[in-house]
N, C-alpha and C positions, 0 to 999 in steps of 0.2 A: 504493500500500500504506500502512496505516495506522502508524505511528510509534507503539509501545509508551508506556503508563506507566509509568514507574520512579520509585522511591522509594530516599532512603538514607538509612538511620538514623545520626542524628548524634548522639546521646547520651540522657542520662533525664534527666528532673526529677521527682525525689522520686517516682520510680515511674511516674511517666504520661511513655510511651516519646515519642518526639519524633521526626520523620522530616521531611523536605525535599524535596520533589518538584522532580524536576533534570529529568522528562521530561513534555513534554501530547501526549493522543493526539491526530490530527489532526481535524480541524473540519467531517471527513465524518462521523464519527461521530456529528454531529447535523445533520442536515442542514437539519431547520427550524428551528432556532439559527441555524445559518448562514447560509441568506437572510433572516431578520428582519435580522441584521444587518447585511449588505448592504444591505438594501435601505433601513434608519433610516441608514444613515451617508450614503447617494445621495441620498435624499428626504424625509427630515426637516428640518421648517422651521426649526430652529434650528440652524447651524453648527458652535456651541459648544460643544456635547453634551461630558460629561467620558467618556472611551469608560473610563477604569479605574473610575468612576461603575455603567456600563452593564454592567462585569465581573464588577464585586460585586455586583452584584444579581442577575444570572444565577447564579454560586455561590449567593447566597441561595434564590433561587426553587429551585435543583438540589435543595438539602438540605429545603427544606422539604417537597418531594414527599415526600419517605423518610416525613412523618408522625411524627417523632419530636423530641419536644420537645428531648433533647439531645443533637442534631445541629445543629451549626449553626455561622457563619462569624465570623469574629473579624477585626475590624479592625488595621491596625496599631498605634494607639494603644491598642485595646482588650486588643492581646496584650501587649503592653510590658506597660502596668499588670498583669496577670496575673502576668506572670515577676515584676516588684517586690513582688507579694502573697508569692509564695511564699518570698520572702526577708523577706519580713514589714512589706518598707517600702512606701507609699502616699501620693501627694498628693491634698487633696480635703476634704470636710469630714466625713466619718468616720462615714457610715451603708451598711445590705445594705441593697440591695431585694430583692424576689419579687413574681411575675406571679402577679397574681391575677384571673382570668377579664377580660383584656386592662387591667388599673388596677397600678400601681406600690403597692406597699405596705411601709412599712418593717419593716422586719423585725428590724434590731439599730441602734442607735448607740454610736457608740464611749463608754464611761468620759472626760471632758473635753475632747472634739473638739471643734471647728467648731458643729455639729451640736448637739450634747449641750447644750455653750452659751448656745446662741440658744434653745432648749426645743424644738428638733423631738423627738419622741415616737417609740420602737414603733409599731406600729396606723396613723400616719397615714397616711397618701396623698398620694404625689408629682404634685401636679397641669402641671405645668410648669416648665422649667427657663429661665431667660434666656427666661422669655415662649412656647417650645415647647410644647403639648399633650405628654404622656408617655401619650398615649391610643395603646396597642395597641405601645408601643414594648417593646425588647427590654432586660432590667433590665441587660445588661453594657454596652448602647448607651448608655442612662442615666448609667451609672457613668462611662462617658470623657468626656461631655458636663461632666460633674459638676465631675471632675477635672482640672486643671489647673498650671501655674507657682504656688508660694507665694508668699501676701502677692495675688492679684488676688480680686477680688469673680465670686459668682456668685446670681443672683436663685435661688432656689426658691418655689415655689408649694404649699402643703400642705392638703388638706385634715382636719381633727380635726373628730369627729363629724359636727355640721352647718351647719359653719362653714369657711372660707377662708381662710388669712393667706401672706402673703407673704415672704419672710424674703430679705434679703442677709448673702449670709455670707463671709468671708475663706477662702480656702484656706489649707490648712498640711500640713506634714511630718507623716503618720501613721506612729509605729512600732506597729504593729499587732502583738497578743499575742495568740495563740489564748485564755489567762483573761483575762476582763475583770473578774472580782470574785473575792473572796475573803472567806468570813467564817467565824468560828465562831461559835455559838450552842451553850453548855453543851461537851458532851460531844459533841456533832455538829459535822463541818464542813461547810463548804458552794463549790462552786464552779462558775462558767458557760463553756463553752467558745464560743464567738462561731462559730470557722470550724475545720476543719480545711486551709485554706488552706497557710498558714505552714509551713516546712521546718522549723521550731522548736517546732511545736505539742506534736509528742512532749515535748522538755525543757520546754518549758510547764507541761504535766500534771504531770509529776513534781516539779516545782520546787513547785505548787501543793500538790502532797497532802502534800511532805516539810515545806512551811512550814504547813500545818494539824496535824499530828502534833507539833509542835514546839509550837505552843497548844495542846494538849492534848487534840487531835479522838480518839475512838476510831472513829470511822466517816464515812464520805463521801456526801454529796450531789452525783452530778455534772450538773448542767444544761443538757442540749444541745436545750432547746426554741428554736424557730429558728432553728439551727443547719442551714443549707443544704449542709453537706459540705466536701468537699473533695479532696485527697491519699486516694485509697486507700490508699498506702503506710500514709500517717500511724494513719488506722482502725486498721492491724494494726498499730502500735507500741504507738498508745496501750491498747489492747487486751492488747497484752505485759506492762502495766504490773500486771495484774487477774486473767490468765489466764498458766499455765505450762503449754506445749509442746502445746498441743490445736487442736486447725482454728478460727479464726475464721473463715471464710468459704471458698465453693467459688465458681469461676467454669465459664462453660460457651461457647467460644464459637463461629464459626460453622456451624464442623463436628462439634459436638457433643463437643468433648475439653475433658472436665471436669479442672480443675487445682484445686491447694489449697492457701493461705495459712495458716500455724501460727501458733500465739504461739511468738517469739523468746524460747527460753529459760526462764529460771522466773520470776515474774513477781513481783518485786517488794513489791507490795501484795496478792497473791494472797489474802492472808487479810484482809483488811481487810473488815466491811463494808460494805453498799453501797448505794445507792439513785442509780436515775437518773431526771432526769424528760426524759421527754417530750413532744410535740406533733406536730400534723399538718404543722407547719414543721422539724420536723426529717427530715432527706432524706439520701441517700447514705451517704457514710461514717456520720455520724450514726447510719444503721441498722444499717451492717455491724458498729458496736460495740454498738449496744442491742442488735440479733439474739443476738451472739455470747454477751454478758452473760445474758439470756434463757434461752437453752437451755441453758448450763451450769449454769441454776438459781444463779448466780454472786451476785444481788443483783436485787429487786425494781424492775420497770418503774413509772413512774407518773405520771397524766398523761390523753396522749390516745392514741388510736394515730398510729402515724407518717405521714410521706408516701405510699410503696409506692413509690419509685425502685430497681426492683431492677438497673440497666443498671452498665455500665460502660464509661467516655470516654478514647480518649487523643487526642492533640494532633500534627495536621498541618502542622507549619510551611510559609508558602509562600516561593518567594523575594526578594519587595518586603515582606517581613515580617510580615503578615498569616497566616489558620493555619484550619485545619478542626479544630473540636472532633468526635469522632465517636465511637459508639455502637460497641465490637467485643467486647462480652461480656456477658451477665446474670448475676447471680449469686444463689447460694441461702446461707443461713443453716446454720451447723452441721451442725442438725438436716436440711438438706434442703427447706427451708420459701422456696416463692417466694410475695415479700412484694408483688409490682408489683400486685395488685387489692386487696390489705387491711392494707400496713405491717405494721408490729412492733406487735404488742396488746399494749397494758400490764396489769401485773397487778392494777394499782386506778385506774379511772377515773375522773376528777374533774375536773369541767368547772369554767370560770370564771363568774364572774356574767355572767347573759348569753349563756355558749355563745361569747363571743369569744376564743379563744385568745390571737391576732395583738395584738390591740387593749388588751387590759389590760396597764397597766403594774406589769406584778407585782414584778419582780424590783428595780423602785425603792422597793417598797413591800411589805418580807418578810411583815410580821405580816398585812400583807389580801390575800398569796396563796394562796388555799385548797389548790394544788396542793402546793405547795412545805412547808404546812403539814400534809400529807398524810403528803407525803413523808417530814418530821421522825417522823411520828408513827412510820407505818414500821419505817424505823430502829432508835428507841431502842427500838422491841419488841425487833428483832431484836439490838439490845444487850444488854437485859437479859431 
């Protein structure tokens, strides 16, 4: 007889539930899993085979049938740094990737990192690390490869436009801020959210809008272009900040019992306001707050349209500390609007020179970002 699966939940992280699998069903259950492996561990010519090697890669291949980009298995190293994300701390040299039709591309660098530095870029391309191809690799795989002990070296390989360079860079202690900038210009403020990562990112927000109001913003820019998500939790907080006591987001999941997330209370800056910009790198939570903002007619989109990541993951811990990210709900906007084939459409479209979102270093360079310069305009209409 087969030996049940059980799971026991052992606490939250900032929302995304957390469970521990204390039971496996038995290894009849697959039974052509289980003579392959028999018979590689009888007959295969190498002795030395690592079989916890052979484990992970069976979970890998398991989840990749499902067909869904975000499902998928987390290493032990890989998960650690996770959990230190969400507490906002990080070793490494201080940039996001994103998978771009199987090539690593940067997607943020930290304000003064490592990274930031040495001149790696937005836009570039992670071509190898310590001499490894990152061709078709997985971008969190990337990140622990990355990461490391402070004070050691780690080679990167980049490509910018149509050229190569090489970089050795030190590791260091990241205390990672969901704002990475802050400005005003006039009577506008301005500011970028990097992740929603961070258990902090909420107080982030707030701390960021309450110190542009103190300059003398009447209104806000928020910047979540490349912005690959994070924390759902966090989506509806920060979204509490903008919106008072109305649905930011619906969930639907496998059995079709649709649930709903409100803005906490009245919100803050509900009158302020508002412009956000967008892009096709902004993803998840990222949407759940553009969506939300959107159909309340809250404050103008603007940009590109989004991702279309309309899923929602929570986190399997296993017991050697390793973990299953996993797909157990979709979710719809406000309105009712599932966004997984066409994101969040902004309300004024305006592309970069070029058409490269990714690739332009806009936001090092406010006055020759057309988007951003969009977005000012915008605004002060909607000021005066």
């Amino acid at each position: 007889m087969k030996r049940p699966v059980s799971f026991l939940i052992i606490g939250f992280l900032g929302g995304i539930a957390v469970t521990c699998l204390v039971g496996l069903g038995h290894s009849a259950a697959f039974p052509l899993l289980g003579r392959v492996q028999y018979f590689i561990q009888t007959n295969y010519v190498d002795r030395t085979i690592n079989e916890r090697d052979l484990e992970y890669g069976a979970i890998r291949g398991y989840l990749a049938a499902l067909k869904d980009p975000h499902t998928r298995f987390i290493d032990p190293d890989s998960f650690k740094a996770m959990q230190n994300r969400l507490k906002g701390q990080a070793t490494g040299i201080g940039i996001q990737l994103i998978d771009r039709e199987g090539h690593l591309m940067v997607s943020q660098v930290i304000t003064q990192s490592p990274a930031y530095k040495a001149g790696i870029k937005r836009g570039d391309q992670l071509v190898s690390i310590d001499g490894q191809s990152t061709l078709g690799m997985d971008p969190s795989e990337a990140i622990a490869r990355i990461r490391g002990p402070v004070g050691t070296l780690v080679r990167v390989e980049v490509g910018h436009g149509t050229g190569k360079r090489a970089y050795v860079v030190e590791r260091d202690l990241l205390m990672v801020s969901a704002v990475d900038r802050i400005e005003i210009m006039g009577d506008v403020g301005y500011f970028r959210i990097v992740s929603f990562e961070s258990l902090k990112a909420p107080e982030d927000v707030r701390n960021a809008v309450k110190e542009l109001q103190r300059r003398g913003a009447k209104g806000v820019i928020v910047d979540l272009r490349n912005n690959g998500g994070g924390l759902f939790s966090n989506a509806v907080k920060i979204a509490s900040l903008f919106l008072s006591e109305v649905p930011v987001v619906y969930s639907i999941d496998r059995y079709g019992t649709k649930f709903v997330e409100r803005a906490i209370g009245i919100g803050e800056f509900d009158r302020l306001p508002l412009v956000v910009l967008v892009n096709e790198g902004s993803a998840s939570s990222s949407e759940i707050f553009a969506g939300a903002i959107k159909d309340y007619n809250r404050g103008k989109l603007v940009g590109a349209d989004t991702y279309g990541k309309a899923s929602m993951q929570k986190v399997l811990t296993l017991p050697d500390g390793s973990a299953v990210l996993y797909t157990y709900a979709r979710y719809l906007t406000p309105l009712g609007k599932d966004i997984s084939k066409t994101g969040v459409k902004v309300d004024v479209a305006i592309s970069k020179p070029g058409g490269a979102d990714l690739a332009a270093d806009d936001v090092d360079s406010m006055e020759k970002d057309p988007q951003l310069q969009e977005a000012r305009r915008v605004l002060i209409n909607n000021l005066y």
